[in-house]
N, C-alpha and C positions, 0 to 999 in steps of 0.2 A: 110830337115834340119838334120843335124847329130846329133846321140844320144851318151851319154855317161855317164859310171855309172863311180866314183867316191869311192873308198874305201879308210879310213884313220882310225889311230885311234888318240882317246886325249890323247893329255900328260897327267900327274900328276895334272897342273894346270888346263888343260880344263876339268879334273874328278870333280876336286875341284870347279869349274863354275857350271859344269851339278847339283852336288848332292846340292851346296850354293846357288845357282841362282836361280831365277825366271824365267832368259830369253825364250821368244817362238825359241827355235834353229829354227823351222821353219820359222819362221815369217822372221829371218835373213836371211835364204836364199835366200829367196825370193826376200829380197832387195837387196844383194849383187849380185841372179842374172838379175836383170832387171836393176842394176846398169852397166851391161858390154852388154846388149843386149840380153841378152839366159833370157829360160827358165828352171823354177824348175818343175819336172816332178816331182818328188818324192825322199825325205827325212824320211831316219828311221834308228835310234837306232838298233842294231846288237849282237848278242852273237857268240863269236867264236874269230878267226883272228884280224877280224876288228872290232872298236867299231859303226859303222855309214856308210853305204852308199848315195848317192847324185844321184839321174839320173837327166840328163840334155840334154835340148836342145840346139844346140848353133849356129851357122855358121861355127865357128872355133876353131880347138884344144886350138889355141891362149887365146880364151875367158875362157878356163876352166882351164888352167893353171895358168893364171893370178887372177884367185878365190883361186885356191889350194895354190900360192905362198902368197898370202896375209894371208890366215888362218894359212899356214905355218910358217910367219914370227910373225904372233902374239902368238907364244910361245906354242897354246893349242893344234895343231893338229900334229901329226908325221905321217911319215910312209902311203904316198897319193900314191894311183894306179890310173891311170887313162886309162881305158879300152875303146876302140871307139866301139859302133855295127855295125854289118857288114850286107847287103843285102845277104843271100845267092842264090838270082836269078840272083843279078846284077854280082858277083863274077861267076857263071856260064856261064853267058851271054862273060864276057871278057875274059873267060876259052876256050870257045869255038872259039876266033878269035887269040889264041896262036900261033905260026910259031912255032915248034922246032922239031928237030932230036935227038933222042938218041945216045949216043956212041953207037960206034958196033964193036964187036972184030972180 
């Protein structure tokens, strides 16, 4: 199954959530993602860049854009990356059955 981590940060209003709220942000994710079929691999709070990464299990890019578009559209989260991980043996492995010729002067 595909993995994929997840970078965003809150708006202004989802600061104002995190520091006013109670809510378990984890506990959401978790619903949100069992509500499209993926898996929460892990959720945490960030200093830097971003304020929160997401890894995720899923079948499809489909499923994780479709969480990121909804968090997006409820005002609190901006600014979403969404990164796929890569096999580097299986990338090897299709590197290896390449046909090509270089230019040659």
């Amino acid at each position: 199954m595909p993995r994929f981590v997840t970078l965003a940060r809150y708006t202004n209003a989802g600061t104002a959530g995190l520091v006013d709220g109670d809510s378990d942000r984890r506990a959401v994710m978790e619903v949100m993602h069992q509500s499209v079929g993926a898996t929460l691999v892990d959720y945490c709070l960030t200093r830097g860049q971003y304020d929160f990464y997401v890894i995720s299990d899923a079948d499809s890019f489909e499923q994780i854009a479709a969480m990121t578009l909804k968090a997006k559209a409820s005002g609190t989260v901006q600014d979403p990356v969404i990164l796929e991980t890569l096999d580097i043996g299986q990338i090897r492995a299709e590197t290896k059955k390449v046909k090509f010729t270089p230019p040659q002067g």
